[in-house]
py3Dmol code that shows the C-alpha trace and the ligand (Angstrom):
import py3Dmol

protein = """\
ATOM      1  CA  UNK A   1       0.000   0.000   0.000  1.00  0.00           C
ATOM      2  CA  UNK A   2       1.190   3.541  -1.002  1.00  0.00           C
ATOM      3  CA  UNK A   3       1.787   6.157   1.666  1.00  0.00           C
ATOM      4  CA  UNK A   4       0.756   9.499   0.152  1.00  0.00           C
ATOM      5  CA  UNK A   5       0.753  11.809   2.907  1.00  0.00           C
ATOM      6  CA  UNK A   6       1.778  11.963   7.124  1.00  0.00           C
ATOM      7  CA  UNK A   7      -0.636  14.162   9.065  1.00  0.00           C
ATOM      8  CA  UNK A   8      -0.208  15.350  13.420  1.00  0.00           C
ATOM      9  CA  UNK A   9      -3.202  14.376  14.319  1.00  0.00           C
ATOM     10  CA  UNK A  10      -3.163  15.687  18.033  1.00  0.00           C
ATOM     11  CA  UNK A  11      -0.792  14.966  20.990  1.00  0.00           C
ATOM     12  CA  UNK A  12      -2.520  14.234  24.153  1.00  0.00           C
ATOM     13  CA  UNK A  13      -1.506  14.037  28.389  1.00  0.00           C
ATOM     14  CA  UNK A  14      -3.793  11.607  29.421  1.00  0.00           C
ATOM     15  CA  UNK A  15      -5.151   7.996  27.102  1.00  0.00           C
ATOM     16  CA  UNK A  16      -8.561   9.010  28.014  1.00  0.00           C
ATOM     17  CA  UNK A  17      -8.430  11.910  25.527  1.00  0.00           C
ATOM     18  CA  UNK A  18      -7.100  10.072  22.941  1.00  0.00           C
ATOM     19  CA  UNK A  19     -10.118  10.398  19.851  1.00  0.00           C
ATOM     20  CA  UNK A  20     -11.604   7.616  18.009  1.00  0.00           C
ATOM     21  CA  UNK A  21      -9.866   7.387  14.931  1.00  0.00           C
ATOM     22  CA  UNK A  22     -11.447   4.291  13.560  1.00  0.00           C
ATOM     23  CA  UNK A  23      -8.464   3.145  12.173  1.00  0.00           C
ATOM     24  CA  UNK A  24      -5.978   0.176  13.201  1.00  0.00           C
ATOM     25  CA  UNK A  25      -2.678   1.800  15.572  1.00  0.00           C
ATOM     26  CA  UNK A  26       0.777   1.074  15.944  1.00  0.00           C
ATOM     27  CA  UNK A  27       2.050   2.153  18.925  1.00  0.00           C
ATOM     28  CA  UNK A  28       5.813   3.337  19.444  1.00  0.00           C
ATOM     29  CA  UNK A  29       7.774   3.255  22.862  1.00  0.00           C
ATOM     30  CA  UNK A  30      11.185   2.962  24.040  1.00  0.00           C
ATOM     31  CA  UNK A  31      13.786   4.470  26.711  1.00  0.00           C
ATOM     32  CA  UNK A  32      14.067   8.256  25.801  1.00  0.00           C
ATOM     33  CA  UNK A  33      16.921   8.981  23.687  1.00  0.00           C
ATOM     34  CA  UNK A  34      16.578   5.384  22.027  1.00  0.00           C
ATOM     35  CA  UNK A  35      15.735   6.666  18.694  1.00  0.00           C
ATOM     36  CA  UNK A  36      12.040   6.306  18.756  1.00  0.00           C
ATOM     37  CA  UNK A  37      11.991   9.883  16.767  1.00  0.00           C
ATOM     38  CA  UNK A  38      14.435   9.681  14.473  1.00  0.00           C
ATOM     39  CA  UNK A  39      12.695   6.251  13.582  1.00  0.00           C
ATOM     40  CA  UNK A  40       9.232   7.937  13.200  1.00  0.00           C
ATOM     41  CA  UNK A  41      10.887  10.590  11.123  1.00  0.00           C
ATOM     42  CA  UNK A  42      12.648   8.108   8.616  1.00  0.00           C
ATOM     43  CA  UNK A  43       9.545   5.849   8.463  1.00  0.00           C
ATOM     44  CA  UNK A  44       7.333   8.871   7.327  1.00  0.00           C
ATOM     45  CA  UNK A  45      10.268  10.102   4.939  1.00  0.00           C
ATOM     46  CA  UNK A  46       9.058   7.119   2.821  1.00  0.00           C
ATOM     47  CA  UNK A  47       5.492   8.833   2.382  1.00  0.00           C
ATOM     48  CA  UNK A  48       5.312  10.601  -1.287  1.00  0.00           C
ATOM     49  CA  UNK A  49       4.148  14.251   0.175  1.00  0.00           C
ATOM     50  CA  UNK A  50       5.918  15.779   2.556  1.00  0.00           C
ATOM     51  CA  UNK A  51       5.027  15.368   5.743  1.00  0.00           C
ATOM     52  CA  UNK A  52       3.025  18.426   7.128  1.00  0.00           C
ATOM     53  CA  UNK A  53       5.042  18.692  10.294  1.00  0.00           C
ATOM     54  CA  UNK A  54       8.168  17.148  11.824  1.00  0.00           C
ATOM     55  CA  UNK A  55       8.108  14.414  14.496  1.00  0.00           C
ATOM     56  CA  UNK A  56       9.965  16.138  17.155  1.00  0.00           C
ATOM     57  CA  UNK A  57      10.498  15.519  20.856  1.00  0.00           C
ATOM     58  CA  UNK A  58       9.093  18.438  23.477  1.00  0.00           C
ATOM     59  CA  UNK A  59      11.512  19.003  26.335  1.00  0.00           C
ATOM     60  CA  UNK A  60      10.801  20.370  29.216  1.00  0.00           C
ATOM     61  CA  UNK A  61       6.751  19.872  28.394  1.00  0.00           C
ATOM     62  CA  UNK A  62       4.215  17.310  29.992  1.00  0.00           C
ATOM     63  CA  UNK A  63       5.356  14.204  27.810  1.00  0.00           C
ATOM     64  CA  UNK A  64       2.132  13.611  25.430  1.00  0.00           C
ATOM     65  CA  UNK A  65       0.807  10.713  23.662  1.00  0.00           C
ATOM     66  CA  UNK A  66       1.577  11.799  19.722  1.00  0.00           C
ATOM     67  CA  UNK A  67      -1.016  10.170  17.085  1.00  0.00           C
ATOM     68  CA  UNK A  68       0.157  10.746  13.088  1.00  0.00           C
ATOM     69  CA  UNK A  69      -1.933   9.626  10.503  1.00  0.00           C
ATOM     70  CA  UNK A  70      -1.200   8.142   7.465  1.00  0.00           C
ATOM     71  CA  UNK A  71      -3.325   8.551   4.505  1.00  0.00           C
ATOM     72  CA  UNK A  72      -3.196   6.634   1.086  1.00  0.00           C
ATOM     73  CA  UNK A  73      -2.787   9.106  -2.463  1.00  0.00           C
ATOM     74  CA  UNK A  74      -6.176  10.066  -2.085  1.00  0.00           C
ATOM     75  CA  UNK A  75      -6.093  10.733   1.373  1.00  0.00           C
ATOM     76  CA  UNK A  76      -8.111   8.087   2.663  1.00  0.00           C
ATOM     77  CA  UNK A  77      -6.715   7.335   5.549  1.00  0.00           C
ATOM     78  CA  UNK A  78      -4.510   4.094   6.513  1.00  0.00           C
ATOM     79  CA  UNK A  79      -2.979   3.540   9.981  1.00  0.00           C
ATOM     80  CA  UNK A  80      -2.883   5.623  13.123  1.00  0.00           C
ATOM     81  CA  UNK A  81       1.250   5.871  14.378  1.00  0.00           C
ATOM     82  CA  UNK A  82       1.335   6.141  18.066  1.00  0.00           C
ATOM     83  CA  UNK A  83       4.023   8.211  19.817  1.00  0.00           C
ATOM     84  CA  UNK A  84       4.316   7.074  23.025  1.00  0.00           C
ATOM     85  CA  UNK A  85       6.553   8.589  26.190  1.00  0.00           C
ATOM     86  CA  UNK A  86       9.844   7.461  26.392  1.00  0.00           C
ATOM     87  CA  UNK A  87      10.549   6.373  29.884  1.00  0.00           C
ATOM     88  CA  UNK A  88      13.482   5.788  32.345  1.00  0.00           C
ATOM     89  CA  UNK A  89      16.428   7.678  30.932  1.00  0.00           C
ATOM     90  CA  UNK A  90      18.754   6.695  33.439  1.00  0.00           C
ATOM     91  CA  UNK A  91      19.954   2.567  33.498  1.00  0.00           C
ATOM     92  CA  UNK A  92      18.159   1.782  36.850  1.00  0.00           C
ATOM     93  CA  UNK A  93      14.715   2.397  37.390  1.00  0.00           C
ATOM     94  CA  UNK A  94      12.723   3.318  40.532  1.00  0.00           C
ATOM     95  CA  UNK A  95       9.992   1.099  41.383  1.00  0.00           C
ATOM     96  CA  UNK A  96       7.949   4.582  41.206  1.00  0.00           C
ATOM     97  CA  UNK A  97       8.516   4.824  37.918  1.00  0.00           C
ATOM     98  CA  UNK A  98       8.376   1.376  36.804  1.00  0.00           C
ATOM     99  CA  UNK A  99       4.685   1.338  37.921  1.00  0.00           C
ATOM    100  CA  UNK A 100       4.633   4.725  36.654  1.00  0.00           C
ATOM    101  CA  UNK A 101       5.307   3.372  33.052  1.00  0.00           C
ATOM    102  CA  UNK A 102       3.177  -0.101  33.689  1.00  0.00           C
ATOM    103  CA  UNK A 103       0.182   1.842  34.298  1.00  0.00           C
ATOM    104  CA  UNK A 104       0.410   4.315  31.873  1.00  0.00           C
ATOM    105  CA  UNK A 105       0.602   1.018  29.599  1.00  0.00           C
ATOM    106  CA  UNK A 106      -2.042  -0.252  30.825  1.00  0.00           C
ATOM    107  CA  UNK A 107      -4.369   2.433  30.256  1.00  0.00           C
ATOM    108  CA  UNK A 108      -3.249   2.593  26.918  1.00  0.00           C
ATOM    109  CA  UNK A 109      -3.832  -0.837  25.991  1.00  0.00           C
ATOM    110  CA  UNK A 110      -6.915  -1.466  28.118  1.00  0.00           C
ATOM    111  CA  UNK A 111      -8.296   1.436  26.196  1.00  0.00           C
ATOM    112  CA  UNK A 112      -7.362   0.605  22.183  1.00  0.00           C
ATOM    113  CA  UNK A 113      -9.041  -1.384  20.651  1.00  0.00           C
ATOM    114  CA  UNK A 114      -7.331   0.059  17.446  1.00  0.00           C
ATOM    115  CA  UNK A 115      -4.055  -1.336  18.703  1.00  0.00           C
ATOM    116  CA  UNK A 116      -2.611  -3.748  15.621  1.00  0.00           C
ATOM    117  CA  UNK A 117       1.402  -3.707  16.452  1.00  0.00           C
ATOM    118  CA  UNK A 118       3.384  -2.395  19.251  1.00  0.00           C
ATOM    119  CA  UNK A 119       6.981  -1.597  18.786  1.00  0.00           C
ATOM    120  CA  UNK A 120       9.417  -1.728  21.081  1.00  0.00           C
ATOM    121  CA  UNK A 121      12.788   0.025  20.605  1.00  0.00           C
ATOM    122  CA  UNK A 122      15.909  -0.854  22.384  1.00  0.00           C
ATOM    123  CA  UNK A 123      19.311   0.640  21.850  1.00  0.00           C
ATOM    124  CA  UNK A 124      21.417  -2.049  20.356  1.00  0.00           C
ATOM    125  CA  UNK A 125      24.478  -0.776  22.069  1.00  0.00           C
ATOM    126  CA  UNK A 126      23.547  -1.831  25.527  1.00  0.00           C
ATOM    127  CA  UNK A 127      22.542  -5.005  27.203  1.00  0.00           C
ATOM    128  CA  UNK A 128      18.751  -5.790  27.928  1.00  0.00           C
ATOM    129  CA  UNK A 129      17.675  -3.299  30.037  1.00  0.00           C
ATOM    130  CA  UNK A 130      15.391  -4.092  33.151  1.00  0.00           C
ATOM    131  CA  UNK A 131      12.351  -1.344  31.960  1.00  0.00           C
ATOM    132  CA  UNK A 132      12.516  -2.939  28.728  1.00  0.00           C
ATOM    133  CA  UNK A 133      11.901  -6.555  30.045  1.00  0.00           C
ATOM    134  CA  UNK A 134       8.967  -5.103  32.346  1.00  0.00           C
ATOM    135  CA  UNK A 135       7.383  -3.858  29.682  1.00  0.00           C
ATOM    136  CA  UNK A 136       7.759  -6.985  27.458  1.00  0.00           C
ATOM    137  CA  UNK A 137       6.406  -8.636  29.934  1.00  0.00           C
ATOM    138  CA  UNK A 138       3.255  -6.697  30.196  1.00  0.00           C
ATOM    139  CA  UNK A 139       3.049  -6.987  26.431  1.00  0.00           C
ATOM    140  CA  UNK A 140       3.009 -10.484  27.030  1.00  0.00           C
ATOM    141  CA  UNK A 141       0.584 -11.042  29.168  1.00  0.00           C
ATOM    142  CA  UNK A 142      -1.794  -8.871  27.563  1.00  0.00           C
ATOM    143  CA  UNK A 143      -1.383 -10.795  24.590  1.00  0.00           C
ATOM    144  CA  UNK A 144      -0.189  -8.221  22.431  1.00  0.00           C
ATOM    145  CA  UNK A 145       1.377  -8.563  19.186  1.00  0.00           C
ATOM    146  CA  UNK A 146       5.010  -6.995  19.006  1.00  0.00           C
ATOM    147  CA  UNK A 147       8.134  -6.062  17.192  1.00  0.00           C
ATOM    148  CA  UNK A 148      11.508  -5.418  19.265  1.00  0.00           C
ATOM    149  CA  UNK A 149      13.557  -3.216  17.004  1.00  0.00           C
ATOM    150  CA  UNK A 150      17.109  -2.587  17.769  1.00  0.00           C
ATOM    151  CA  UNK A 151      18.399   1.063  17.093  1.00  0.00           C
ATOM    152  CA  UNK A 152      21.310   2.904  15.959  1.00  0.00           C
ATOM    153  CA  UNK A 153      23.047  -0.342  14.300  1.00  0.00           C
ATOM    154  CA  UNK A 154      24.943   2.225  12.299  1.00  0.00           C
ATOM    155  CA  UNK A 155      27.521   2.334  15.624  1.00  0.00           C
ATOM    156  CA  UNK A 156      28.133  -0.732  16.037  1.00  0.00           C
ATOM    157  CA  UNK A 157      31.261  -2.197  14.843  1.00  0.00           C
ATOM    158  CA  UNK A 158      30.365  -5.284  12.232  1.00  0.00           C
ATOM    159  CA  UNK A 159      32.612  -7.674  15.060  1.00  0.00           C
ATOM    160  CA  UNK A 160      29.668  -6.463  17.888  1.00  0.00           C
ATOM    161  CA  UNK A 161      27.094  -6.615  15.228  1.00  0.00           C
ATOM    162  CA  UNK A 162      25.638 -10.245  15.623  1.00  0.00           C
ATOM    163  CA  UNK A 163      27.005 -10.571  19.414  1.00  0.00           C
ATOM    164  CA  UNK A 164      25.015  -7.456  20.493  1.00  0.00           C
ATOM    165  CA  UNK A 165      21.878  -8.742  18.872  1.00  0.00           C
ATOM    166  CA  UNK A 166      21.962 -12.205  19.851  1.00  0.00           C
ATOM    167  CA  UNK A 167      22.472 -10.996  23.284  1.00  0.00           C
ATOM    168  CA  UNK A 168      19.592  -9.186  23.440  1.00  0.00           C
ATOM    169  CA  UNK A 169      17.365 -11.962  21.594  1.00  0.00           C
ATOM    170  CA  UNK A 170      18.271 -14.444  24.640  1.00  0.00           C
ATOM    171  CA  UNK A 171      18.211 -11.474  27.332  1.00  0.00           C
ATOM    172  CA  UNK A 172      14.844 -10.415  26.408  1.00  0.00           C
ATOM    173  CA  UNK A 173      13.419 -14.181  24.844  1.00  0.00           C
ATOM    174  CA  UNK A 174      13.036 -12.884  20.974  1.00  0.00           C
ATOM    175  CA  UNK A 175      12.350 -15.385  17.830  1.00  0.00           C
ATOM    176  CA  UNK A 176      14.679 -15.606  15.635  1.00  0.00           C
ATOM    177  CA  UNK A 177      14.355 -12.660  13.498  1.00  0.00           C
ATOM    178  CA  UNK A 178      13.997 -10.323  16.386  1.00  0.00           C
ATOM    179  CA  UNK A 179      15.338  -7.818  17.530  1.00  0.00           C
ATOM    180  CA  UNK A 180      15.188  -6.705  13.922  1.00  0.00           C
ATOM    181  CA  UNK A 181      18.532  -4.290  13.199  1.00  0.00           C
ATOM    182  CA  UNK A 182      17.486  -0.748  12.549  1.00  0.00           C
ATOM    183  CA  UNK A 183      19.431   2.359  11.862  1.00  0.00           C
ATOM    184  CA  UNK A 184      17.830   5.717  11.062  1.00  0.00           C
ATOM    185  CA  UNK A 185      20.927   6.846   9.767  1.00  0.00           C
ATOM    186  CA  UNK A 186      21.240   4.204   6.995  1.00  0.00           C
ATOM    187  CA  UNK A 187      17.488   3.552   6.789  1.00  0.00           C
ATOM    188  CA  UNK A 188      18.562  -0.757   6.943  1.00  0.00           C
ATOM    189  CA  UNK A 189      15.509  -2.350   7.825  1.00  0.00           C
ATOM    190  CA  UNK A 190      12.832   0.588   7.207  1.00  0.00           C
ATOM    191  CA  UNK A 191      10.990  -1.191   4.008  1.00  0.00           C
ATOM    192  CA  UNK A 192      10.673  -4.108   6.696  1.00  0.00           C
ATOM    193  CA  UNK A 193       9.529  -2.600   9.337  1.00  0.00           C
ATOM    194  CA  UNK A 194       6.825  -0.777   7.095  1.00  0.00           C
ATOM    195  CA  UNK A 195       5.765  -4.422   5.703  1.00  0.00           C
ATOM    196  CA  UNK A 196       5.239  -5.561   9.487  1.00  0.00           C
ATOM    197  CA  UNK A 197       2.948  -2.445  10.079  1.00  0.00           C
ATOM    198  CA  UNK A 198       1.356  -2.796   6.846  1.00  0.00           C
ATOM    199  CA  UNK A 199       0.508  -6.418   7.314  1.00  0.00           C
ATOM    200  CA  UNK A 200      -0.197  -6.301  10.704  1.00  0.00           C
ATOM    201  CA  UNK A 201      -2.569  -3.050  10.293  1.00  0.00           C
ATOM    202  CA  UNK A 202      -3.644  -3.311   6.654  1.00  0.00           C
ATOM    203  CA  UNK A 203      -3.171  -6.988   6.073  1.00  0.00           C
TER     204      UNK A 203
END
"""
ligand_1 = """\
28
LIG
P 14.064 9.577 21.270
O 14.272 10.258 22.575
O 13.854 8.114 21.473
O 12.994 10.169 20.419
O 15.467 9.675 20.495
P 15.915 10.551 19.225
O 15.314 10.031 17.978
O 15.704 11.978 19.520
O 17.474 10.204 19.181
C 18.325 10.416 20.297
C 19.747 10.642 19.800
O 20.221 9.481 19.131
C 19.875 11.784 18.809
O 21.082 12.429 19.057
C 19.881 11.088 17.469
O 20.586 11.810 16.496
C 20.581 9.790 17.800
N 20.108 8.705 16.910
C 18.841 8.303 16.725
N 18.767 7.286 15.851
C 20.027 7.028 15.452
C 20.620 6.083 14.555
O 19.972 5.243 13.925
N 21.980 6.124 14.434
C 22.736 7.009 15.115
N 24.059 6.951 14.941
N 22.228 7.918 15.953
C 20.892 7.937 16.132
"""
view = py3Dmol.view(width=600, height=400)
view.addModel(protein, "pdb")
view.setStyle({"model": 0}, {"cartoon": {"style": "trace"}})
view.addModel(ligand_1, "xyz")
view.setStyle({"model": 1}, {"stick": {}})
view.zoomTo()
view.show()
């Protein structure tokens, strides 16, 4: 399916607000600073328009949910992308803030139907971190499809390469093709990660 167009739908503090789009979601989260951003951004650089505004992070504001939609050439709308808060900057994580994030989730989940995909981003850099097993696990047992992505590739040396991911594939219990490598540098892996959200959204 054709992208024609990226649109800001609305960003929003709390899941309650979030509107009824009536179309199928992917939703977005990793650690802040993982590259969940620069990911959006090179995803919607594939769309044929240019993108009416620029996925950008808001420092210093109330982190907000941020919807985009994406619309087909004649504008017809496609899937819903789902910018969630990035959480826990720092490597250890408060129990505050780990139920923090868990029931942020929740609320999220428990509220979208929509929800097709979720896609988790981890740096590929760095061990499994604790957060992001926590929230794998919630995924889990909510029975929620998912995609672990691996970001920033591009800095890895090609000798950490398969090391780094394999690590994190038996740290955080992937199949085999997961965490799939992704660089928004080099754009490796975009056109796949666009065929899991188109097949798990569009079908
Ligand atoms: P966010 O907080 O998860 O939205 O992270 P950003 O997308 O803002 O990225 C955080 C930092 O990592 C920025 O300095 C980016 O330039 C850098 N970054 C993001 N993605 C990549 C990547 O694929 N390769 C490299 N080398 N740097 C990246």
């Amino acid at each position: 399916e054709d992208v024609g167009a990226v649109s800001f739908i609305g960003g929003y503090e709390d899941s309650r607000d979030l509107p009824a789009t009536g179309l199928p979601e992917v939703a977005f989260l990793g650690r802040s600073n993982v590259g969940k951003s620069s990911m959006l951004n090179s995803l919607q650089s594939r769309a044929s328009e240019r993108a009416e505004v620029r996925i950008s992070k808001t420092p210093g504001r109330t982190q907000q949910i941020n919807l985009f939609r994406l619309s087909d050439r004649r504008k017809r709308g496609l899937v819903v992308l789902v910018d969630l808060p990035g959480y826990g900057y720092t490597r250890s994580i408060s129990k505050e803030d780990t139920k923090k994030i868990r029931s942020f989730l929740l609320a999220y989940l428990r509220k979208r139907a929509e929800l097709r995909l979720f896609l988790l981003l981890v740096d590929s850099r760095l061990p499994a971190q604790e957060v992001d097993a926590d929230v794998l696990a919630n995924l889990r047992s909510m029975d929620v499809p998912y995609l672990v992505a691996a970001t920033k590739v591009d800095r890895l040396k090609a000798s950490e390469r398969d090391a780094n991911l394999a690590r994190l594939r038996e740290e955080l219990q992937l199949p085999s093709w997961q965490p799939v490598p992704f660089s928004s540098m080099t754009g490796e892996n975009g056109p796949l990660l666009w065929r899991a959200i188109s097949d798990a959204c569009i079908g």
